[in-house]
GUFITOR-285444 format. One line per 8 residues: their letters; for each residue x, y, z of C-alpha. Coordinates in steps of 0.2 Angstrom, whole numbers. Example, Ala and Ser with C-alpha at 12.3 -4.5 7.8 and 13.67 -1.06 7.14 Angstrom:
as = 62,-22,39  68,-5,36
***
This chain:
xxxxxxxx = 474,505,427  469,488,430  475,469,426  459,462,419  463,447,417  478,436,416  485,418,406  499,409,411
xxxxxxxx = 509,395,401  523,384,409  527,401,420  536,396,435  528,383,444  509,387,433  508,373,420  492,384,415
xxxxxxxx = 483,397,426  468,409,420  459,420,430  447,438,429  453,448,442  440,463,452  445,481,447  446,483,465
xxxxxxxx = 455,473,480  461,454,475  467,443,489  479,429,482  476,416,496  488,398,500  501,389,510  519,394,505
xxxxxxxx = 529,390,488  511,385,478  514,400,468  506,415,475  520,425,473  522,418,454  506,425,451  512,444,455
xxxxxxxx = 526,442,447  517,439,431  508,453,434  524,466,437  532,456,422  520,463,411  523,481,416  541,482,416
xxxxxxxx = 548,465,406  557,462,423  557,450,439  560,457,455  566,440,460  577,434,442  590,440,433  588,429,418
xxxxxxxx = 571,426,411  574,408,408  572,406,428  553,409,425  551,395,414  543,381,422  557,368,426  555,353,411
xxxxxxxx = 548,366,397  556,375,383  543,390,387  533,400,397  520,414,390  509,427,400  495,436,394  487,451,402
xxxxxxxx = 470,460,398  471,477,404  463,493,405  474,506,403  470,526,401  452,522,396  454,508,382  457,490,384
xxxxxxxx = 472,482,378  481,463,377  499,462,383  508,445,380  527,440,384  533,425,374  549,419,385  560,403,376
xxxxxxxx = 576,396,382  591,401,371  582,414,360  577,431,364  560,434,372  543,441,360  537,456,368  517,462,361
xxxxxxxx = 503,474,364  487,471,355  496,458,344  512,472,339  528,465,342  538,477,352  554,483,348  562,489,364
xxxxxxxx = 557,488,384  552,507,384  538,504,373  531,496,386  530,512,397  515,519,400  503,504,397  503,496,414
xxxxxxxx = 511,501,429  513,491,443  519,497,460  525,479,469  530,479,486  538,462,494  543,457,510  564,459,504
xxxxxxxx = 557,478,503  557,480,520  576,477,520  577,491,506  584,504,518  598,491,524  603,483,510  617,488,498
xxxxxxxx = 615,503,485  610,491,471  593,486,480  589,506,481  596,506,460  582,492,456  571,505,465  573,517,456
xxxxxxxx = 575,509,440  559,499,442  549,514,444  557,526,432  557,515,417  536,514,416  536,533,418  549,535,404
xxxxxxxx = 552,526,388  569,535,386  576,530,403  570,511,400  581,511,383  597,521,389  597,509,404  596,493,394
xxxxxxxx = 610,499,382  620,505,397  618,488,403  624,480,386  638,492,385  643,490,404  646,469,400  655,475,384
xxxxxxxx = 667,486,392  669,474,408  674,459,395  685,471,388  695,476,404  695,456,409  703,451,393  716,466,390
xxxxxxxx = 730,457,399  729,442,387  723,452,374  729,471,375  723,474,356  705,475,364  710,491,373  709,503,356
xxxxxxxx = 689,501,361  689,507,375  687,524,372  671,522,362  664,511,374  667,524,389  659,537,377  643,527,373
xxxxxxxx = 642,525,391  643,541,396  628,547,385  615,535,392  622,537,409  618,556,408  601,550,405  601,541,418
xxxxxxxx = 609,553,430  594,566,426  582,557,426  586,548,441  589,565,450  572,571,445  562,558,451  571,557,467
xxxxxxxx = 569,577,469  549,571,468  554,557,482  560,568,494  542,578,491  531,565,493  539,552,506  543,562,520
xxxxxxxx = 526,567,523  521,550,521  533,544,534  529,558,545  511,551,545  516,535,549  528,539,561  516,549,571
xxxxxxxx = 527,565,566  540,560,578  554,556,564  559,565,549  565,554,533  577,564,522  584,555,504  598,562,493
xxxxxxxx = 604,559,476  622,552,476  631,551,459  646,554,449  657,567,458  661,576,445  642,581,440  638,599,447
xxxxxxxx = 618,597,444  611,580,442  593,589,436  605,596,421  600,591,405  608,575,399  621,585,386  627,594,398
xxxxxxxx = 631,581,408  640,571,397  658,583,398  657,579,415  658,561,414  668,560,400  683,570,411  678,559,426
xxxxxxxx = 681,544,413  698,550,406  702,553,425  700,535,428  704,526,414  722,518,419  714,514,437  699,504,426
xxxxxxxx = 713,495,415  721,490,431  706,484,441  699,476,427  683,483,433  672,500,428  673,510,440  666,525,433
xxxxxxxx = 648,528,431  631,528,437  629,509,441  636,515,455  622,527,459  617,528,479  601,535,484  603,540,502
xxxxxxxx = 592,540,515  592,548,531  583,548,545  582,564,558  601,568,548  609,550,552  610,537,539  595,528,540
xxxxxxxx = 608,514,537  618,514,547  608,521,562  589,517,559  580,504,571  572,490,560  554,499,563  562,516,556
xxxxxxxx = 570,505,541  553,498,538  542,513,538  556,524,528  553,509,515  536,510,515  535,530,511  545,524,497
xxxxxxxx = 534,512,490  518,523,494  526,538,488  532,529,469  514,524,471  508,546,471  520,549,457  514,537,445
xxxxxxxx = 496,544,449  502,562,446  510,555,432  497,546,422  482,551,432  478,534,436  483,524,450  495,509,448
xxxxxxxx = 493,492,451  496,489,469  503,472,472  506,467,490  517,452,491  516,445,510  519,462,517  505,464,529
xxxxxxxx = 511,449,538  526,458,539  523,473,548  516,477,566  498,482,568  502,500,566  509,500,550  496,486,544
xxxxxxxx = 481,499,548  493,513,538  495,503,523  477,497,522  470,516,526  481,521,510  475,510,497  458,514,495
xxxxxxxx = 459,517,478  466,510,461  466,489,460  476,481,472  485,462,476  487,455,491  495,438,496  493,431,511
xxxxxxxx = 482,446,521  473,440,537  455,439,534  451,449,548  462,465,541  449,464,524  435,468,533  441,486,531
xxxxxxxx = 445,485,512  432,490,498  424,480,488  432,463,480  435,445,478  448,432,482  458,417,476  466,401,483
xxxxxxxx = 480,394,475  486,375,476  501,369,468  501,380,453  484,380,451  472,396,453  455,393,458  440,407,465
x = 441,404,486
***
């Protein structure tokens, strides 16, 4: 899979940016905050409908305009298609491929995926279960169009049912809808719950092998799928999940009504990684928490080319400058294939890239280097 080429409108800090990009290694060059980073995140945006860095898609709207569009040439599975994302303040964004309006996010699985790999991912290990979630979910959801639409329901239904316990005390008549919200819930989250156990089961194929290699074989990286208690086998088929959840529900419904909060369900998801059986967490240097996050990312990056039997678009965003020598000369040995991204890489370290061409970016503006 490759990005083409790519047009920006009043995205971030890009009034408007165009640029053809080489099938192989491009080098996004330029001092901080001119909008190197911006770039890549148009990029992911395309794959996924997501930011790694917003929670709102307003916050990619250039600050003074009403709206921001991206457009993406890409070559996907041997043909060549357009994909456009239309974002507007106070309406709901316009998602297209070759010119069809989408319906859902999971439509979009499939046509580009991107593997993006920031310097915040080197924390990934040490942060908060949420960060691993967004890992997850971010990979999973361009892999499968029925994971990305049960997660975006869930989501709905998850700020439905959280208004809901918020405003009981005022208003208890809300109550009578809880049940139904519960029982929605718990039929997207048992898609979510296998499908996430699946693709972790794959994880813990690929990674530690990766890690081992990295780690010159003297530590072993272990990950585990932590969910719902009362779920026996996670890699079960989503109906036979759901009498699980639903009797984990019921058995927490009045401590929900009285903490105003869900507390049932799989946004509370942890995958758990361990290092040599301790808790990477908990125990791991900052070196062991940075390789374990790399055989993450390099690892996703395998599946998707089991998957789709092409590689993923790499983006690199500021890593390199992140890492030791070491794990610079393991990331750079590993992506000899498949297009790639890279912000910010030493010029010296490109020397041992394949072919490809490079970009300097002032001020929002992108111009060949």
């Amino acid at each position: 899979m490759t990005v083409n080429q790519i047009s920006l409108d009043f995205f971030r800090n890009y009034v408007h940016g165009e640029a053809r990009f080489h099938p192989g290694v491009n080098v996004i060059a330029g001092e901080n905050a001119q909008g190197k980073t911006n770039l890549l995140e148009a990029v992911a945006y395309l794959s996924s409908a997501s930011s790694h860095r917003a929670r709102y898609d307003r916050e990619l709207i250039r600050h003074g305009a009403d709206h921001a569009f991206v457009k993406g040439l890409v070559t996907s599975r041997g043909r060549e298609m357009t994909l456009e994302a239309d974002l507007h303040r106070g309406t709901r964004r316009q998602l297209r491929a070759n010119g069809v309006k989408l319906k859902t996010v999971g439509e979009l699985s499939g046509i580009l995926n991107t593997v993006l790999f920031s310097p915040e991912d080197l924390y990934l290990i040490r942060e908060g279960a949420e960060a691993r979630r967004r890992f997850l979910d971010s990979c999973i959801c361009q892999l499968r169009p029925r994971y990305a639409q049960a997660l975006a329901e869930y989501k709905r239904l998850y700020q439905h049912k959280t208004r809901i316990l918020k405003d009981s005390e005022q208003h208890p008549s809300l109550l009578d809808a809880l049940d139904d919200f519960s029982l929605r819930m718990v039929q997207c989250g048992a898609v979510l719950i296998h499908y996430r156990a699946h693709f972790i089961k794959r994880l813990n194929s690929a990674a530690p092998a990766i890690h081992a290699d990295c780690s010159g074989g003297r530590e072993r990286l272990g990950l585990r799928y932590e969910t719902v208690s009362s779920v026996t086998d996670p890699e079960a088929a989503p109906k036979a999940l759901i009498p699980q959840l639903l009797a984990h529900q019921e058995a927490h419904r009045a401590a929900e009504i009285a903490a105003k909060s869900c507390l049932s369900g799989p946004h509370k998801d942890e995958l758990a990684v361990e290092i040599d059986g301790q808790p990477a967490k908990s125990y791991a240097s900052q070196g062991q928490t940075r390789t374990a996050a790399l055989a993450l990312k390099l690892a996703a990056r395998d599946i998707f080319r089991q998957d789709t039997e092409e590689w993923p678009v790499l983006l690199l965003d500021d890593v390199l400058s992140e890492l030791d020598q070491r794990r610079q000369e393991f990331v750079l040995n590993r992506i000899t294939s498949g297009q790639v991204f890279i912000t910010c890489c030493e010029e010296e370290k490109l020397a041992k890239l394949r072919e490809g061409c490079a970009f300097c970016v002032q001020n929002g503006t992108l111009f060949p280097a």
